[in-house]
PyMOL Python script that loads the backbone (N, CA, C, O; Angstrom):
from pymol import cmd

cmd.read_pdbstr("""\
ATOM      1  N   UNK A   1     185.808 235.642 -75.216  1.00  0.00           N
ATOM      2  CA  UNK A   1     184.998 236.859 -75.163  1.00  0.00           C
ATOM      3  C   UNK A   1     185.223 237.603 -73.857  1.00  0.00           C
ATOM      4  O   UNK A   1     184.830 238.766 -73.754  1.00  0.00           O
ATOM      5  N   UNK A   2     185.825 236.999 -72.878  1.00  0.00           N
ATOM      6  CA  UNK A   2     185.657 237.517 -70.977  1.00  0.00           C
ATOM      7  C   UNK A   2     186.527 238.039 -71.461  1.00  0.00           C
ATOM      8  O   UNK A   2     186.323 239.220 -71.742  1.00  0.00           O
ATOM      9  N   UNK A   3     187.523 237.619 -71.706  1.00  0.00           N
ATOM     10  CA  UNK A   3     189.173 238.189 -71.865  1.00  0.00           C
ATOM     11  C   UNK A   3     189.293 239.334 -72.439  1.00  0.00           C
ATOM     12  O   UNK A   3     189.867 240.203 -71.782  1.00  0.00           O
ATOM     13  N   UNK A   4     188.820 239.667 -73.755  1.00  0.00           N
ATOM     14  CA  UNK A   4     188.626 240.621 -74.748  1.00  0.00           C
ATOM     15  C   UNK A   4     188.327 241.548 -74.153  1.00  0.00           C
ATOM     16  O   UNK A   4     189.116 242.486 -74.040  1.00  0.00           O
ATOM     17  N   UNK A   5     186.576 241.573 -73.355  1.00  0.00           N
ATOM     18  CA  UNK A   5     185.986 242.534 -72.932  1.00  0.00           C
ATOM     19  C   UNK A   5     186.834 242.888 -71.511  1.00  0.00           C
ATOM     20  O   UNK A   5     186.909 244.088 -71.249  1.00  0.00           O
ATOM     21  N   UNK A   6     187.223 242.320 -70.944  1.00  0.00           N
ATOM     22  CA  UNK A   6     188.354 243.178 -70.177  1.00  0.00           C
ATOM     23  C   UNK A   6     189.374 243.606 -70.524  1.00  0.00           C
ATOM     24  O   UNK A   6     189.552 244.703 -69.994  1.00  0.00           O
ATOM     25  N   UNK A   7     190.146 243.331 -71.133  1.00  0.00           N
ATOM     26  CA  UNK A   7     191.117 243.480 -71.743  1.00  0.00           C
ATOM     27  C   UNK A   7     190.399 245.423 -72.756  1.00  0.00           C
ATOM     28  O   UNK A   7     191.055 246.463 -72.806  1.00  0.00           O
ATOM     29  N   UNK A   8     189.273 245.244 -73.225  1.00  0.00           N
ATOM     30  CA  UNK A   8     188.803 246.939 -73.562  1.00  0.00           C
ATOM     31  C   UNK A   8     188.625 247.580 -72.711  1.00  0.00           C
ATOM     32  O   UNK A   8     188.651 248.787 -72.955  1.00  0.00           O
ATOM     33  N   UNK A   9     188.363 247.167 -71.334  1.00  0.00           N
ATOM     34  CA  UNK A   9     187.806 247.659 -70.080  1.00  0.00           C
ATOM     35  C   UNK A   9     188.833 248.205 -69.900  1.00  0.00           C
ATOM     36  O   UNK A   9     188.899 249.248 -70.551  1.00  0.00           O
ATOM     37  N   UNK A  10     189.812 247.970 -69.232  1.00  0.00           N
ATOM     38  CA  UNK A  10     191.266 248.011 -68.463  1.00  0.00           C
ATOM     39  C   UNK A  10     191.688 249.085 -69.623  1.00  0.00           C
ATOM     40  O   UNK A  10     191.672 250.302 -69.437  1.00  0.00           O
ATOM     41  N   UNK A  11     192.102 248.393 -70.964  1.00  0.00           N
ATOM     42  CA  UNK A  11     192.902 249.311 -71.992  1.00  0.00           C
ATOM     43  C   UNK A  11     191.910 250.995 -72.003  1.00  0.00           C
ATOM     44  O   UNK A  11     192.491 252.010 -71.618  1.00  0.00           O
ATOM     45  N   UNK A  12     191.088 251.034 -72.269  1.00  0.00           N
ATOM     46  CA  UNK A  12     190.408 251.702 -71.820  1.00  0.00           C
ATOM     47  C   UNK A  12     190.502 252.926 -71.194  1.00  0.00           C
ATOM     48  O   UNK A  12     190.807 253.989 -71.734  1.00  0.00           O
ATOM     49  N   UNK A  13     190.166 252.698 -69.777  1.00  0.00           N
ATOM     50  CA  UNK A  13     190.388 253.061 -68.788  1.00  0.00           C
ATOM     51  C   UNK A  13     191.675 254.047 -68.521  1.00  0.00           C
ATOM     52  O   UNK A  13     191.864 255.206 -68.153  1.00  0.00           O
ATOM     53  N   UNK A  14     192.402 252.978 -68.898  1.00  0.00           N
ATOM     54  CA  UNK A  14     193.927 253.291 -69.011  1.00  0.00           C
ATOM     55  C   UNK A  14     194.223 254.872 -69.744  1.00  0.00           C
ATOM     56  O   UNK A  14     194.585 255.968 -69.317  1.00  0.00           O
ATOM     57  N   UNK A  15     193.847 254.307 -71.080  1.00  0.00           N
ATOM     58  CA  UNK A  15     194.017 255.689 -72.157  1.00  0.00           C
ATOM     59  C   UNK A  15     193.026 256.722 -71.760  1.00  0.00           C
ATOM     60  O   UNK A  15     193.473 257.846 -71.989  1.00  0.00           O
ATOM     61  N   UNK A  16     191.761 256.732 -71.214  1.00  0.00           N
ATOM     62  CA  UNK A  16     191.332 257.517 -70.759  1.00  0.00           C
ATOM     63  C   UNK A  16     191.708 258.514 -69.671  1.00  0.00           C
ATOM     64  O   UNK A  16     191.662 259.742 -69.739  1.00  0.00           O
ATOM     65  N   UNK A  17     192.211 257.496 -68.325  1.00  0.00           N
ATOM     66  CA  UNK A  17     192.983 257.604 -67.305  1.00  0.00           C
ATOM     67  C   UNK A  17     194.438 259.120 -68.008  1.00  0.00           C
ATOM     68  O   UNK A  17     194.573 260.309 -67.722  1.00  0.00           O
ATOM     69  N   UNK A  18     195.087 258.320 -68.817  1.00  0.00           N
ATOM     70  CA  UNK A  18     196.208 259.417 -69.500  1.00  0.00           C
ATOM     71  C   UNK A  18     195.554 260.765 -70.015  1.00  0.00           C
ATOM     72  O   UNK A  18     195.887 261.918 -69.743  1.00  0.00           O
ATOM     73  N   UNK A  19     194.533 260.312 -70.832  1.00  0.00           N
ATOM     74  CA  UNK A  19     194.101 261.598 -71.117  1.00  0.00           C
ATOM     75  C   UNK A  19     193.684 262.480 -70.642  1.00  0.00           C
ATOM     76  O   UNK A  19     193.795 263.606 -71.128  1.00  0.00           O
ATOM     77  N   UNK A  20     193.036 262.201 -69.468  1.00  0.00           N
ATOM     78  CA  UNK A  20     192.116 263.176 -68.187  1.00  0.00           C
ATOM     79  C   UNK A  20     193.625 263.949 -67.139  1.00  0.00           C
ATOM     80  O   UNK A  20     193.558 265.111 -66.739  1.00  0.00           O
ATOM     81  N   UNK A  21     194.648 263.198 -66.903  1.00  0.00           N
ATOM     82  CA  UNK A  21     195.137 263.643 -65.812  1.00  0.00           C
ATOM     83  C   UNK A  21     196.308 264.196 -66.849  1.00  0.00           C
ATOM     84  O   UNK A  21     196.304 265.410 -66.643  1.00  0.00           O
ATOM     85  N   UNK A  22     196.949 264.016 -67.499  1.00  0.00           N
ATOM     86  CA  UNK A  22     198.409 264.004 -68.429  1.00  0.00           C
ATOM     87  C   UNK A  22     197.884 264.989 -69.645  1.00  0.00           C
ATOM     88  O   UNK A  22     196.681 264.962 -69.905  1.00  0.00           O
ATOM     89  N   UNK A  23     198.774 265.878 -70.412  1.00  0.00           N
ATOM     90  CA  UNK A  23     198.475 266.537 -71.384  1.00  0.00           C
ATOM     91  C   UNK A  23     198.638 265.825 -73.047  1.00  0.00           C
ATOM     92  O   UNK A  23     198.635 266.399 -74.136  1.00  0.00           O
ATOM     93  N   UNK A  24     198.786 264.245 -72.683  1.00  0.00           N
ATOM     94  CA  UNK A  24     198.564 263.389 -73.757  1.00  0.00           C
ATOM     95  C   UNK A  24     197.767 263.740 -75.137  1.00  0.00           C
ATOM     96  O   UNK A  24     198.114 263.755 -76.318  1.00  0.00           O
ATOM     97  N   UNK A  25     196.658 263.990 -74.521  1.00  0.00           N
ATOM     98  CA  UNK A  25     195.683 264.289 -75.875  1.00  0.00           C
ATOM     99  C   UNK A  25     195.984 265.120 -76.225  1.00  0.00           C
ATOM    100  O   UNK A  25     196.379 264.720 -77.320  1.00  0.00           O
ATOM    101  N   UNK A  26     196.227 266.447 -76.224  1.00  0.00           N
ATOM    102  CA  UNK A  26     196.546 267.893 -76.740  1.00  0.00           C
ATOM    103  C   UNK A  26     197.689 267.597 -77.780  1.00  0.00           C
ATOM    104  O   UNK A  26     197.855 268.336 -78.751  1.00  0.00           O
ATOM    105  N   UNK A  27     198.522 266.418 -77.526  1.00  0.00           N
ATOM    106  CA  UNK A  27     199.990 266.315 -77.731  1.00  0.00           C
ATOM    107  C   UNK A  27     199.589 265.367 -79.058  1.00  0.00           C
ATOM    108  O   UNK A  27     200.061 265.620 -80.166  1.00  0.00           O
ATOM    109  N   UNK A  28     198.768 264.372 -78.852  1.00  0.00           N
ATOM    110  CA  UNK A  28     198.194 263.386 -80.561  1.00  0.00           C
ATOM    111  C   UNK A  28     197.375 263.762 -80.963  1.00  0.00           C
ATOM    112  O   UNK A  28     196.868 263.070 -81.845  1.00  0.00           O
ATOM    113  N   UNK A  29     196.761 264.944 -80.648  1.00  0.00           N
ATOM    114  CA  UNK A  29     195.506 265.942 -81.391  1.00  0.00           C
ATOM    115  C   UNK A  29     195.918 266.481 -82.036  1.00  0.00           C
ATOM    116  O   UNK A  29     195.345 266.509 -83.125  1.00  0.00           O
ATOM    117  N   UNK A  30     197.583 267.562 -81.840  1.00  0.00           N
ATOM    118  CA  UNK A  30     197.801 268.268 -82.642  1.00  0.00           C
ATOM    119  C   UNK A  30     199.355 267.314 -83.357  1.00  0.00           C
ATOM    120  O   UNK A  30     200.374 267.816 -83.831  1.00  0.00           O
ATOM    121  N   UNK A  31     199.117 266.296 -83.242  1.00  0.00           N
ATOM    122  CA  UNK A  31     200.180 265.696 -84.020  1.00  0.00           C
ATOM    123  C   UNK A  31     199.719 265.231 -85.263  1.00  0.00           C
ATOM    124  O   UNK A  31     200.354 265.295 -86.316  1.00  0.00           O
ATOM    125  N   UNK A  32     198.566 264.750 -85.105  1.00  0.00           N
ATOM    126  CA  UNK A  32     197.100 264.008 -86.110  1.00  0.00           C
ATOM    127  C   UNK A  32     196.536 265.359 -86.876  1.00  0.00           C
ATOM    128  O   UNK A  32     195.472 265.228 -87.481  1.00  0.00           O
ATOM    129  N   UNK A  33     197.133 266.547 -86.886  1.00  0.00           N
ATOM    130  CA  UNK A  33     196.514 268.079 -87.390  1.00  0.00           C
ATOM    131  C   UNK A  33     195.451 268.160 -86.342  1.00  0.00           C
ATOM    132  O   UNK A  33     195.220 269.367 -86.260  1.00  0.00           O
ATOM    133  N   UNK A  34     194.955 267.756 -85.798  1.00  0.00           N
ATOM    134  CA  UNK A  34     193.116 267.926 -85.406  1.00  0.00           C
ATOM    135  C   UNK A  34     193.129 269.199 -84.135  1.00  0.00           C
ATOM    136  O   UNK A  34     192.270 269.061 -83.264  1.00  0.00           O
ATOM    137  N   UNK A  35     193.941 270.243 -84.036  1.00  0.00           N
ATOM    138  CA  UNK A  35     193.685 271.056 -82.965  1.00  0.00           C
ATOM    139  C   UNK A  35     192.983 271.656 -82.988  1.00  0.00           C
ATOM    140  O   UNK A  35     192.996 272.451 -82.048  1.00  0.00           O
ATOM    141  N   UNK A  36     191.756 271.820 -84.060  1.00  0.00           N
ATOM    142  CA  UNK A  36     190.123 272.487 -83.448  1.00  0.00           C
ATOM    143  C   UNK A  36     189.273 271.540 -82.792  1.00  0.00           C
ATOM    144  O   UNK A  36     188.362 271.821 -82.014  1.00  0.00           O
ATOM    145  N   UNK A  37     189.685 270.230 -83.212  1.00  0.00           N
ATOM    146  CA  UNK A  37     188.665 269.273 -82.052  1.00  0.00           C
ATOM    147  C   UNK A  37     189.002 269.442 -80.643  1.00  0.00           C
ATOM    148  O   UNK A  37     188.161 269.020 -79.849  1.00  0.00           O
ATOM    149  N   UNK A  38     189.953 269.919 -80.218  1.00  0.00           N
ATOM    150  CA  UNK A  38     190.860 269.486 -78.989  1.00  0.00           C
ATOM    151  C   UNK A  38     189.958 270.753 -78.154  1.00  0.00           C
ATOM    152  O   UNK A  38     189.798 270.451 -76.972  1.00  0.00           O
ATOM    153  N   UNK A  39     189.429 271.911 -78.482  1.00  0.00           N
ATOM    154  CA  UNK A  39     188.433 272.381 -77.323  1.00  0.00           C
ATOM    155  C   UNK A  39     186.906 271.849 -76.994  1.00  0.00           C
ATOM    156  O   UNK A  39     186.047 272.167 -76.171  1.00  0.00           O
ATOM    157  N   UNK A  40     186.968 271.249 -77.649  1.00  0.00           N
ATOM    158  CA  UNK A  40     185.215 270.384 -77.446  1.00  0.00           C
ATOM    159  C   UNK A  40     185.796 268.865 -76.670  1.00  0.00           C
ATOM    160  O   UNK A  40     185.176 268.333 -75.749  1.00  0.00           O
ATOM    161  N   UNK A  41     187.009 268.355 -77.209  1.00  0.00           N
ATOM    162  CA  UNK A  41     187.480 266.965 -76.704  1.00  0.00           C
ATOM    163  C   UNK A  41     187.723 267.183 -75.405  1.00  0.00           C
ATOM    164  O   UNK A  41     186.995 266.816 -74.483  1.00  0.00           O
ATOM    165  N   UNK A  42     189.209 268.053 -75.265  1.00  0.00           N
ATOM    166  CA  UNK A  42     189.689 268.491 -73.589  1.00  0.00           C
ATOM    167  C   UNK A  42     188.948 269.163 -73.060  1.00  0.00           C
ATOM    168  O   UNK A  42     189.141 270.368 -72.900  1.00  0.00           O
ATOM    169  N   UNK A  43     187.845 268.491 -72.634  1.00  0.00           N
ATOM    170  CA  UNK A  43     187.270 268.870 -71.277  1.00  0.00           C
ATOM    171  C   UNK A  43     186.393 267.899 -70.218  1.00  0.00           C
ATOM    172  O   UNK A  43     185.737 266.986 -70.718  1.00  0.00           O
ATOM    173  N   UNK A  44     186.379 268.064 -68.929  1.00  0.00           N
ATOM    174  CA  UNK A  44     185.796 267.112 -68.107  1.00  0.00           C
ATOM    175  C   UNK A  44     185.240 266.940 -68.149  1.00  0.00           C
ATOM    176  O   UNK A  44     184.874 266.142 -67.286  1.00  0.00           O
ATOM    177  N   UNK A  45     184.277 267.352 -69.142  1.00  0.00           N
ATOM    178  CA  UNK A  45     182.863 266.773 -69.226  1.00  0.00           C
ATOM    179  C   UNK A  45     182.421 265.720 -70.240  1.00  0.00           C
ATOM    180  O   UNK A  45     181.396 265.039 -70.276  1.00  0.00           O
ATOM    181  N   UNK A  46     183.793 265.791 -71.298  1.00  0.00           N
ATOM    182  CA  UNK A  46     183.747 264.682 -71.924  1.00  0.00           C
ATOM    183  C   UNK A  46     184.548 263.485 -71.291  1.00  0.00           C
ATOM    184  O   UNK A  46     184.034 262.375 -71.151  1.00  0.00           O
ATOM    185  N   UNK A  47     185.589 263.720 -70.990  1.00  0.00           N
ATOM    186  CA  UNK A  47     186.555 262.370 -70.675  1.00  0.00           C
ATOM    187  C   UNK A  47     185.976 261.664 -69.432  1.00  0.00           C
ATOM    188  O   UNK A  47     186.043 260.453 -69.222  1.00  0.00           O
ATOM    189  N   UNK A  48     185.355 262.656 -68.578  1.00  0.00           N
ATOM    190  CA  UNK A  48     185.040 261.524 -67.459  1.00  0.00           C
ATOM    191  C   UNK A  48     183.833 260.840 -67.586  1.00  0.00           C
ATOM    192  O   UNK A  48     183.716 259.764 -66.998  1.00  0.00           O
ATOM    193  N   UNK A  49     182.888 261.292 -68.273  1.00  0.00           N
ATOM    194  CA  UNK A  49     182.046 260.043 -68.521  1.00  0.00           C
ATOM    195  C   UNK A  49     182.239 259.028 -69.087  1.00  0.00           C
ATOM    196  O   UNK A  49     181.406 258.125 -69.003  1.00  0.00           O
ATOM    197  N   UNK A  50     183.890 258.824 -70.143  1.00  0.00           N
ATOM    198  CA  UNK A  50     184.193 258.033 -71.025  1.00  0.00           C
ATOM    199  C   UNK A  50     184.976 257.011 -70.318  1.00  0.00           C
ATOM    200  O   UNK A  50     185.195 255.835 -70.608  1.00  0.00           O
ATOM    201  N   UNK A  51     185.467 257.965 -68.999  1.00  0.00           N
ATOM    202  CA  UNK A  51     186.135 257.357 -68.281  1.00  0.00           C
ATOM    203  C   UNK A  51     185.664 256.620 -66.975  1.00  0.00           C
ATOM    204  O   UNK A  51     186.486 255.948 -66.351  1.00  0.00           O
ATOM    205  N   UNK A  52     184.254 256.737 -66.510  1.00  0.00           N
ATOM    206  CA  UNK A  52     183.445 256.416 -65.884  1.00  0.00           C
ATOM    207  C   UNK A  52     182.970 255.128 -66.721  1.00  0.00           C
ATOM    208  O   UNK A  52     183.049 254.061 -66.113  1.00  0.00           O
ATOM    209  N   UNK A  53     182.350 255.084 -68.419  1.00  0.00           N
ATOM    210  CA  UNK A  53     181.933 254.020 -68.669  1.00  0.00           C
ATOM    211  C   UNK A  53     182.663 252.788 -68.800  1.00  0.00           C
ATOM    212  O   UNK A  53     182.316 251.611 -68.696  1.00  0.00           O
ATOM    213  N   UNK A  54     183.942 253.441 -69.094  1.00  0.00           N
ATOM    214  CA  UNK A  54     185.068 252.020 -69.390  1.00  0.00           C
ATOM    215  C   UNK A  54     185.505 251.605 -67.937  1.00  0.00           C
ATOM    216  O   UNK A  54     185.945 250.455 -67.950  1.00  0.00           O
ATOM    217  N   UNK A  55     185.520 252.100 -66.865  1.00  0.00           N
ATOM    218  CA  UNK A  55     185.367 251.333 -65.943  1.00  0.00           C
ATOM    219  C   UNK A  55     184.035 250.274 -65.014  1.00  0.00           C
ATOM    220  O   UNK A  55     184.119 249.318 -64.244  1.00  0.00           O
ATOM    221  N   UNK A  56     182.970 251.004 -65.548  1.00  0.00           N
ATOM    222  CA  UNK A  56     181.815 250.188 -65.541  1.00  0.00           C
ATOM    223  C   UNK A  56     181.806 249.049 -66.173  1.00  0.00           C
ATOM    224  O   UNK A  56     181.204 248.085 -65.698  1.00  0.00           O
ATOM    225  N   UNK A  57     182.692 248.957 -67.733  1.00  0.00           N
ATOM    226  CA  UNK A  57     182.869 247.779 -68.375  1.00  0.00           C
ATOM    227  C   UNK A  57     183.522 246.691 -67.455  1.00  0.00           C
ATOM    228  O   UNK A  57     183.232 245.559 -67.067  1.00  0.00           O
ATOM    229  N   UNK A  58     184.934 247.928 -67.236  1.00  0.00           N
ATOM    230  CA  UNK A  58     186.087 246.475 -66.338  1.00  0.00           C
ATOM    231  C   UNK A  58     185.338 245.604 -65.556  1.00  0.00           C
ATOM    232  O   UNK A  58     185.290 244.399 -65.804  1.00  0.00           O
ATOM    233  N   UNK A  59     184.735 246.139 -64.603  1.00  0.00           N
ATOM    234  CA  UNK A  59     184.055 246.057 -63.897  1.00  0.00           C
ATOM    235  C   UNK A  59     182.921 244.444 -63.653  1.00  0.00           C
ATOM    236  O   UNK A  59     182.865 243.361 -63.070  1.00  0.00           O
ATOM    237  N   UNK A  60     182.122 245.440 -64.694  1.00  0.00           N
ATOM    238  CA  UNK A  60     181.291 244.014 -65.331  1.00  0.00           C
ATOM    239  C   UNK A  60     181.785 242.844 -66.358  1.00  0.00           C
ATOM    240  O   UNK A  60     181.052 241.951 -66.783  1.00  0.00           O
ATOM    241  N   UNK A  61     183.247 243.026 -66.696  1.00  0.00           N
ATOM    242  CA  UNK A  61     183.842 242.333 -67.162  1.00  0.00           C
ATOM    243  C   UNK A  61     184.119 240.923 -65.898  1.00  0.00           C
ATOM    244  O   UNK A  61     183.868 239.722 -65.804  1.00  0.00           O
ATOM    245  N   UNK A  62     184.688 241.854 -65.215  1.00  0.00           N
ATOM    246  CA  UNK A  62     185.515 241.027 -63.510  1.00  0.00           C
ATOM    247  C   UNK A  62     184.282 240.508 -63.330  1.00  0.00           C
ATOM    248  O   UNK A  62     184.223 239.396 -63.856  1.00  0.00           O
ATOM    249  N   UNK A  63     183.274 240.834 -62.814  1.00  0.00           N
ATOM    250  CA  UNK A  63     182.149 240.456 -62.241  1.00  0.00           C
ATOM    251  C   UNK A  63     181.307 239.083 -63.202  1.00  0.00           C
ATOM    252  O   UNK A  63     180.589 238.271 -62.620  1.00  0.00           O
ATOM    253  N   UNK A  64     181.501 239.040 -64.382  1.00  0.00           N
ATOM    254  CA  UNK A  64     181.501 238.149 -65.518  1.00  0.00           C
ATOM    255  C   UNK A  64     182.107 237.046 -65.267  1.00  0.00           C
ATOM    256  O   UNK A  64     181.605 235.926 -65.360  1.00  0.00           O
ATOM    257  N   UNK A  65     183.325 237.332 -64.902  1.00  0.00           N
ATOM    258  CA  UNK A  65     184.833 236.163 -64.987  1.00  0.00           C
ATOM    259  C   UNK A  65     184.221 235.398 -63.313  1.00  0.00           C
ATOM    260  O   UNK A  65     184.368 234.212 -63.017  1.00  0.00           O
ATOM    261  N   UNK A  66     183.783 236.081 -62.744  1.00  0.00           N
ATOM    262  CA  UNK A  66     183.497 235.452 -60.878  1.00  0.00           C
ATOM    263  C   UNK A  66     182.578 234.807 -60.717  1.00  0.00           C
ATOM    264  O   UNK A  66     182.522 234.017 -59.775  1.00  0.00           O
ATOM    265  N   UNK A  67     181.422 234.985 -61.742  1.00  0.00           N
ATOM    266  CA  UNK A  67     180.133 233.974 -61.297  1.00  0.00           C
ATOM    267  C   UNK A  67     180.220 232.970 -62.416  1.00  0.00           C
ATOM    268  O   UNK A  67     180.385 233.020 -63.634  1.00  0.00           O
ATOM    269  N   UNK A  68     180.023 231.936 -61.408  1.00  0.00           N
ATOM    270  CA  UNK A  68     179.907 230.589 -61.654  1.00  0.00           C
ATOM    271  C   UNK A  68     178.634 230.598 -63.035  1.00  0.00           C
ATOM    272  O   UNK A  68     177.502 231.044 -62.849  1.00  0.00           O
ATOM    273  N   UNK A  69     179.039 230.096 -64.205  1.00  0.00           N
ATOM    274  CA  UNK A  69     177.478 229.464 -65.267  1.00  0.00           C
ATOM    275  C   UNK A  69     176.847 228.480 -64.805  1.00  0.00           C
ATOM    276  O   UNK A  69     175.871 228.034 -65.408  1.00  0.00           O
TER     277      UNK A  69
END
""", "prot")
cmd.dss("prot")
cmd.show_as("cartoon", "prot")
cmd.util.cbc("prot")
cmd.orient("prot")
């Protein structure tokens, strides 16, 4: 279960990470047809909280794996 939940943390992060800084999403939004979602999706006000929570996960993932049961 530690493993997993970091392992979403990190992956995560990651794809979020691409999507916020890189024009990634625009690029599998309109590959997937979906380019009317892509002005409500691409914007900072969505990705960085998404990207804020999945590092809160890693986080408490690591912090999981360090204390002793």
């Amino acid at each position: 279960m530690k493993n997993k939940l970091l392992a979403l943390g990190v992956g995560g992060t990651m794809l979020a990470g691409l999507c916020c800084f890189t024009p990634l999403l625009p690029f599998v939004l309109t590959a997937l047809g979906l380019t009317g979602v892509l002005s409500v999706v691409y914007s900072d006000a969505v990705l960085l909280p998404i990207m804020a929570g999945f590092l809160i996960l890693t986080g408490y993932a690591i912090w999981r794996q360090k204390t002793p049961k």
